[in-house]
VOGU-3710 file (C-alpha; in Angstrom, 3 decimals, decimal comma):
1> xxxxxxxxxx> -30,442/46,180/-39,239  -27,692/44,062/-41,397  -29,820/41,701/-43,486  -28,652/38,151/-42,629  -29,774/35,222/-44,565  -31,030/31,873/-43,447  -28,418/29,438/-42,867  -30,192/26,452/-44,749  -29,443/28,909/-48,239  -25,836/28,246/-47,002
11> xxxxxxxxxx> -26,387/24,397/-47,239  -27,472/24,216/-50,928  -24,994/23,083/-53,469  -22,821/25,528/-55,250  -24,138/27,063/-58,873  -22,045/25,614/-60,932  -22,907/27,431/-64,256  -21,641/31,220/-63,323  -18,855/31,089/-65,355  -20,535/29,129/-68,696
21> xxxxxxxxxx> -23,301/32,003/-67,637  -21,111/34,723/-68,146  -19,545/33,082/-71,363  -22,794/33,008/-73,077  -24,121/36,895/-72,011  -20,631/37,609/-73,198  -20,806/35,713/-76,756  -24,273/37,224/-77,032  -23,360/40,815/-76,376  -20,574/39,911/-78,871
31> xxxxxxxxxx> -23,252/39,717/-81,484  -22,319/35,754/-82,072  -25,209/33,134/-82,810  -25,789/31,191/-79,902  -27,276/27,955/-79,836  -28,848/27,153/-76,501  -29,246/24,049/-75,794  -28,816/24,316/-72,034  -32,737/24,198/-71,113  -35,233/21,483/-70,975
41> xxxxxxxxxx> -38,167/24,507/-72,555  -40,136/22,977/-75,530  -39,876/25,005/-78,455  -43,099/24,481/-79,836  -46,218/26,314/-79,052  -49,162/24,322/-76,541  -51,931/22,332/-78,287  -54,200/24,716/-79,879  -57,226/22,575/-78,436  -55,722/22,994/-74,662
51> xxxxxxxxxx> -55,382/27,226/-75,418  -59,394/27,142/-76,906  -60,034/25,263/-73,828  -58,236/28,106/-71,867  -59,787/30,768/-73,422  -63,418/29,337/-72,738  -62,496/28,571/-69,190  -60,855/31,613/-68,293  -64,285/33,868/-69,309  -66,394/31,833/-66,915
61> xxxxxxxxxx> -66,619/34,047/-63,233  -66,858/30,949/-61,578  -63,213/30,276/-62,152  -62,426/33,807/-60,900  -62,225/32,983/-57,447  -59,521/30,328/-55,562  -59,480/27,241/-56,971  -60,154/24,028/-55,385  -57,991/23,393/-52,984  -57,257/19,873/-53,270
71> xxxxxxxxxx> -57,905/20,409/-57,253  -60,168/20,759/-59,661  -62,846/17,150/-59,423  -63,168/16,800/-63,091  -59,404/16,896/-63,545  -58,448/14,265/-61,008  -61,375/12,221/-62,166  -59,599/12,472/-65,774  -56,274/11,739/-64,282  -57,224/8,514/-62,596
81> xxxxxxxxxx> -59,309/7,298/-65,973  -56,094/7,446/-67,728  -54,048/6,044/-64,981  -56,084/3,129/-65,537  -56,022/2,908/-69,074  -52,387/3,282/-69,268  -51,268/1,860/-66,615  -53,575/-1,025/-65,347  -54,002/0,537/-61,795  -57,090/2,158/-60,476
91> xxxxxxxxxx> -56,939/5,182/-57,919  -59,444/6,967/-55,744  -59,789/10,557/-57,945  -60,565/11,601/-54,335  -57,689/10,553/-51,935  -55,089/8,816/-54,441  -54,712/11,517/-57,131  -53,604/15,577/-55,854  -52,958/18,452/-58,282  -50,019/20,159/-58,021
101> xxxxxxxxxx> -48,730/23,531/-59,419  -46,491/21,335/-61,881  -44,572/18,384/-60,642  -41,514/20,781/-59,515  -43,630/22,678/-56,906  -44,686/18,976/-55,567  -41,070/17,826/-55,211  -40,150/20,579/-53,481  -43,154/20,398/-51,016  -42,971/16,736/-50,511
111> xxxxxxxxxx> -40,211/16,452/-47,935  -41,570/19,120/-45,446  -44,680/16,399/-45,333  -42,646/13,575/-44,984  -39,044/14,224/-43,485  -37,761/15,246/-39,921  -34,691/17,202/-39,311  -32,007/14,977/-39,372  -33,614/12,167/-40,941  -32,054/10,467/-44,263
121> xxxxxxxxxx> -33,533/11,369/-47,728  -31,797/9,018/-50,748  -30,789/11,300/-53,997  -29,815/9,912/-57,346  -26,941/11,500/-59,017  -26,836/12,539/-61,294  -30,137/13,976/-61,223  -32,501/17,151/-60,844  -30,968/19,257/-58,268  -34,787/19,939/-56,424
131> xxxxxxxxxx> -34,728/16,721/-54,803  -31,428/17,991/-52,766  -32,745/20,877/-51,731  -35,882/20,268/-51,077  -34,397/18,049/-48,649  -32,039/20,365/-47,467  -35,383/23,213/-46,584  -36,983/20,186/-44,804  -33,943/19,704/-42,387  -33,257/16,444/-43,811
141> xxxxxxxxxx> -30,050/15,002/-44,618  -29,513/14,521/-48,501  -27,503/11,086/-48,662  -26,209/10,313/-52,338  -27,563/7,151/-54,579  -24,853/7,156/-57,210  -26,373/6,381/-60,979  -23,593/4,670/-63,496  -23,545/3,696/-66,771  -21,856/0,102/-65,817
151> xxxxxxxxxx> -25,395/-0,820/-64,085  -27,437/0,603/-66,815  -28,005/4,196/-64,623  -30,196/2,699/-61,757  -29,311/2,946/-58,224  -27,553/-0,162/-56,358  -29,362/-1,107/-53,638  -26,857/-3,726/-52,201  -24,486/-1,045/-51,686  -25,779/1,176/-49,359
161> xxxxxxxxxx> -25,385/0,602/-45,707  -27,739/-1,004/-43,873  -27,490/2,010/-41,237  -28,709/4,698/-44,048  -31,428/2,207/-44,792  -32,564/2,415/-41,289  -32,925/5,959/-40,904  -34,466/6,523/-44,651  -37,596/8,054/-44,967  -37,448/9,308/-48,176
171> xxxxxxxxxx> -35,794/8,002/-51,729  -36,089/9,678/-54,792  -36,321/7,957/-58,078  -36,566/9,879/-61,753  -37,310/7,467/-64,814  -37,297/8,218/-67,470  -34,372/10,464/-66,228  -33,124/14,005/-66,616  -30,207/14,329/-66,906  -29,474/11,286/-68,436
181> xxxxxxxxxx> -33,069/9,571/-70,208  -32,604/6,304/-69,101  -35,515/4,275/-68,403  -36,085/1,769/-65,373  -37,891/-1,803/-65,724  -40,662/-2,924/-63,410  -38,095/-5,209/-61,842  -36,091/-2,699/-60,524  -39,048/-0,652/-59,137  -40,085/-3,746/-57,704
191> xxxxxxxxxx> -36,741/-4,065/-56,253  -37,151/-0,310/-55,012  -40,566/-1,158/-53,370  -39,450/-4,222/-51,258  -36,303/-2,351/-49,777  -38,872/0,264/-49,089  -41,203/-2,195/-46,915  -38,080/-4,011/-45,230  -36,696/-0,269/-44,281  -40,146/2,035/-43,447
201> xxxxxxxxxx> -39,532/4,796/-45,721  -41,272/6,389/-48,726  -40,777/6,699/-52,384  -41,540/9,427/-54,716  -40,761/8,641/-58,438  -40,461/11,842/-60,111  -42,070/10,659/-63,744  -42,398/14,031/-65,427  -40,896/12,661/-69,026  -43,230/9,321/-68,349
211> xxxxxxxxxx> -44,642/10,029/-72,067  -41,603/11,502/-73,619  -40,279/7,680/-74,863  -39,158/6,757/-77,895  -39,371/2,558/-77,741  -40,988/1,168/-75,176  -43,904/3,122/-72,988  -42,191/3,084/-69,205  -43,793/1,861/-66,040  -45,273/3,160/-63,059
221> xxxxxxxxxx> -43,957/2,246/-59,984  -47,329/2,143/-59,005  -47,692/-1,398/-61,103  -45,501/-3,567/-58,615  -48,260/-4,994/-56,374  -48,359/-3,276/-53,108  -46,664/-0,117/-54,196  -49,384/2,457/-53,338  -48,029/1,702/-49,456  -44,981/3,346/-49,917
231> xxxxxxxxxx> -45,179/4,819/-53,007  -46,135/8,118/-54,666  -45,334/9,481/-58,453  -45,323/12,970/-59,835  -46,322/13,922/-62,936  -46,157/17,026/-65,179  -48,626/18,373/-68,349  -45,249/20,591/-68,961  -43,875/17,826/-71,615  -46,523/16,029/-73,249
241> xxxxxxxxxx> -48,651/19,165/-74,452  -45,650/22,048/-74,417  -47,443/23,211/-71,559  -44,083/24,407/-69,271  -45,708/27,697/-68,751  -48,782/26,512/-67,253  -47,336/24,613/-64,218  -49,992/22,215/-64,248  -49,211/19,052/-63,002  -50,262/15,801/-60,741
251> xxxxxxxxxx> -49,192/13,479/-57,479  -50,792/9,821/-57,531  -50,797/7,367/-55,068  -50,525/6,667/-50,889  -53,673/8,477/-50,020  -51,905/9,182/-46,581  -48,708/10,666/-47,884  -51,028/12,901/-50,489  -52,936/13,804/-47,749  -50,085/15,136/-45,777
261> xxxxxxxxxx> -48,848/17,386/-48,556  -52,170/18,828/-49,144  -51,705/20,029/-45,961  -48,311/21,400/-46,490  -49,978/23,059/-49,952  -52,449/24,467/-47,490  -50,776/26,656/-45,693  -47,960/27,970/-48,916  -50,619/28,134/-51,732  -53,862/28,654/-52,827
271> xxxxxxxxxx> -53,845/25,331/-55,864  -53,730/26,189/-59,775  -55,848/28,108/-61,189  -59,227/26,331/-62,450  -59,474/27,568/-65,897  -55,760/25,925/-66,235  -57,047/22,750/-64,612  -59,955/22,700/-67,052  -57,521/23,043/-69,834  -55,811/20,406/-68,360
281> xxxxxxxxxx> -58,798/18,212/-67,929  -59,589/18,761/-72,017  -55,169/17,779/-72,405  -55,617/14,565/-70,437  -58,353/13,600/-72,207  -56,541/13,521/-75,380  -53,138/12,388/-73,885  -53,219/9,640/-76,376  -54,082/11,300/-79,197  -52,146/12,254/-82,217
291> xxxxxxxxxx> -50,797/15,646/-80,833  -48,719/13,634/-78,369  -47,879/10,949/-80,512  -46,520/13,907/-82,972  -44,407/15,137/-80,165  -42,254/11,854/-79,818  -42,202/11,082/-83,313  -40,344/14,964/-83,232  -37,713/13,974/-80,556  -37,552/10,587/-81,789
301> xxxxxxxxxx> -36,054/12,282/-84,956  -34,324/15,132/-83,559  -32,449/12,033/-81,224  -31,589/10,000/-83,896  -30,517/13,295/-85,938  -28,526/14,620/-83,068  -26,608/11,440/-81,948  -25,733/10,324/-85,486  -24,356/13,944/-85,662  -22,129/13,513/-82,493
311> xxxxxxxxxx> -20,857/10,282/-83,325  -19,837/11,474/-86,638  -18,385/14,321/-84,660  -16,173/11,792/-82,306  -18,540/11,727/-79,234  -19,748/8,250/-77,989  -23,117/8,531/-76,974  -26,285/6,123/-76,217  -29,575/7,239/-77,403  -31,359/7,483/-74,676
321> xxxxxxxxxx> -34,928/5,843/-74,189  -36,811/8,555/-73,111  -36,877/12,212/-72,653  -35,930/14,715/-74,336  -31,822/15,391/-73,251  -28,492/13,807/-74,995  -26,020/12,791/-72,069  -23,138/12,889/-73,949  -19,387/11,756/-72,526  -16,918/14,542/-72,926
331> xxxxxxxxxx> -13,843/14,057/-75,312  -10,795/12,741/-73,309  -8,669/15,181/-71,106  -11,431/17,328/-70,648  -13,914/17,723/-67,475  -17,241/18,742/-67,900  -17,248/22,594/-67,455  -14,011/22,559/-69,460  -15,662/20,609/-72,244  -18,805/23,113/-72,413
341> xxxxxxxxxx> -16,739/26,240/-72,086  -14,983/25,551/-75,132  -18,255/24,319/-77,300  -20,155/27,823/-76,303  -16,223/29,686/-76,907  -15,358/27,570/-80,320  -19,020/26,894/-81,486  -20,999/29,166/-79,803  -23,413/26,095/-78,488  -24,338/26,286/-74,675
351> xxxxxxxxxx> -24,449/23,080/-72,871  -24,745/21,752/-69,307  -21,504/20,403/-67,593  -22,688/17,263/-65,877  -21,366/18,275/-62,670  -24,187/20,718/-62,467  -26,236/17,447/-61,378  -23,921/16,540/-58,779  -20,058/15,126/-58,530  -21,726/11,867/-60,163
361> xxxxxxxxxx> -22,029/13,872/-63,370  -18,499/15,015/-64,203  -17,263/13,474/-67,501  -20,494/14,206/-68,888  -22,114/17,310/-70,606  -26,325/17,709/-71,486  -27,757/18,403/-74,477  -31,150/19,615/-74,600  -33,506/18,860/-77,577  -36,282/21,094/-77,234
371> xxxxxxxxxx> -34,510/23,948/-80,410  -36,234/23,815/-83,834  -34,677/20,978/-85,815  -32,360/23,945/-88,088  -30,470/25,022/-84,498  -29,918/21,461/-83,808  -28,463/20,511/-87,198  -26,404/23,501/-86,823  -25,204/22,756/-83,657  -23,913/19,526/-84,467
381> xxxxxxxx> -22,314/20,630/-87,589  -20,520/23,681/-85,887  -19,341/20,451/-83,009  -18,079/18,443/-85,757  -15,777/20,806/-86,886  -13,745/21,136/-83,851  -10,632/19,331/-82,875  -10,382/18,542/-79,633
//
């Protein structure tokens, strides 16, 4: 029998990187120093007191068997002590709070709980391509929410029709943002949650980078008053505590919408592994501690290093206010995948062209921050001496 593949794999954007994947295997098997700076993958090692936690936790039988389904009680308990402390809003560890295998695995669950074939789901772009084709596996029909500088990279409501409202079930919303690390105010999730209540659909606010900030500590969406009706967030342990290994993460809020994708979780998987929730229980606990306020002071300067670096090297570019990415404007007459090819050919430095997070991206290239401060410095010095 011919293997055929599903159709919906035919549905899923193009990969866009091929060629500026081919570029890089072929500078490295030329023997040249590449700089990477193409994945989000913190280059420091997890919290010693998270991998002592581990290695108690992983000798106990007990954790030898499947985990709790619905997660581990002690770490949702955790995660709903410090929703409240940081946050102001109290959740049911029970019902409101649901562990996930990392926030990625959650985003890509979320829309076979919620959506319909043929029913609306609204994407930002640019943005993380899961929320496209997670919709996309779920039937649904991804419908595009362009984000642009101009209105300070949040969505614009007014603009879409009031059709597409009507058969929304789903919006996606991803502050602080990858690619770009712009923050949103509580105004505009409040904004967010009332077009949600006039139109009957959901949100999911994707707030993996939520302590990656470098001013001002962002919001949960969950703080507008009434938001836990049509509202869920997703968080990750991947950021805050180098943790990207681990996939450990968390969903909080609507207890029905939760409910539904434990359901979907279920029946594909069997729930992290307890000994990582444990360790994840002892990470929470010290969230606020000086480990993770060492980790923003550390992209705080590597920002401030990198951006005074491109300026000097004729890019303009905002610092962005949380995160832990550079979305950088390319130099004029060049598109995106033109401008990265010739950094990785010219300066050996890999990139991602911003049309890799959807047509709203062109013009734009990503820098990732997560290589020791030494690659970074070099990277921007081998950037400022080309001539474009």
């Amino acid at each position: 029998m011919a293997f055929r593949r599903a159709a919906r794999l035919d549905r899923l954007p193009p990969y866009l990187f091929i060629e500026i994947d081919r570029k890089k295997r072929a500078a490295l098997a030329a023997g040249k120093d590449v700089i990477d700076l193409g994945v989000g993958d913190p280059d420091r090692p997890t919290c010693d007191f998270v991998i002592e936690e581990m290695a108690r936790a992983i000798r106990d039988p007990r954790n030898h068997r499947y985990p709790h389904d619905a997660g581990y009680p002690e770490f949702k308990s955790t995660v709903a002590e410090w929703f409240a402390h940081r946050f102001g809003v109290r959740l049911d560890p029970q019902s409101e709070v649901l562990t996930l295998i990392g926030s990625k695995e959650g985003l890509g669950h979320l829309p076979l709980a919620v959506l319909n074939p043929g029913d609306a789901a609204l994407i930002p772009r640019p943005g993380y391509p899961v929320y496209e084709s997670s919709t996309i596996f779920a039937g649904g029909e991804p419908v595009t929410m362009p984000l642009r500088e101009s209105s300070g990279w949040l969505p614009d409501f007014d603009v879409i029709p009031a059709a597409t409202l009507d058969r929304t079930r789903l919006m996606f919303l991803n502050y602080p943002n990858n690619p770009i690390g712009a923050t949103a105010t509580l105004d505009a999730f409040g904004r967010a949650v009332a077009l949600a209540k006039r139109h009957d659909f959901l949100i999911v606010h994707d707030a993996a980078y939520s302590e990656v900030y470098y001013e001002q500590p962002p919001s949960s969406i969950l703080q507008v008053p009434g938001a836990i009706d049509v509202a869920v967030e997703m968080y990750s342990l991947s950021k805050s505590f180098h943790m990207t290994g681990w996939r450990l993460g968390f969903a909080v809020g609507n207890a029905e919408v939760l409910a539904a994708l434990a359901k979907i979780k279920g029946n594909v998987d069997s729930g992290a592994f307890n000994a990582i929730q444990q360790a994840g229980t002892a990470a929470m606990r010290r969230i606020d501690g000086p480990e993770t306020a060492e980790m923003r002071a550390m992209y705080r300067r590597r920002r401030d290093e990198f951006v005074s670096g491109l300026r000097a090297a004729g890019f303009r570019v905002t610092p962005p206010a949380g995160a832990f990415y550079i979305w950088a404007p390319c130099p004029a007459g060049y598109d995106s995948m033109g401008a990265a090819a010739r950094m990785l050919e010219e300066a050996s430095v890999v990139s991602v062209p911003g049309s890799g997070f959807g047509a709203e991206g062109e013009g734009y290239v990503r820098f990732s921050l997560t290589s020791p401060d030494e690659r970074l410095r070099a990277a921007v010095e081998r950037l400022g001496r080309m001539r474009w």
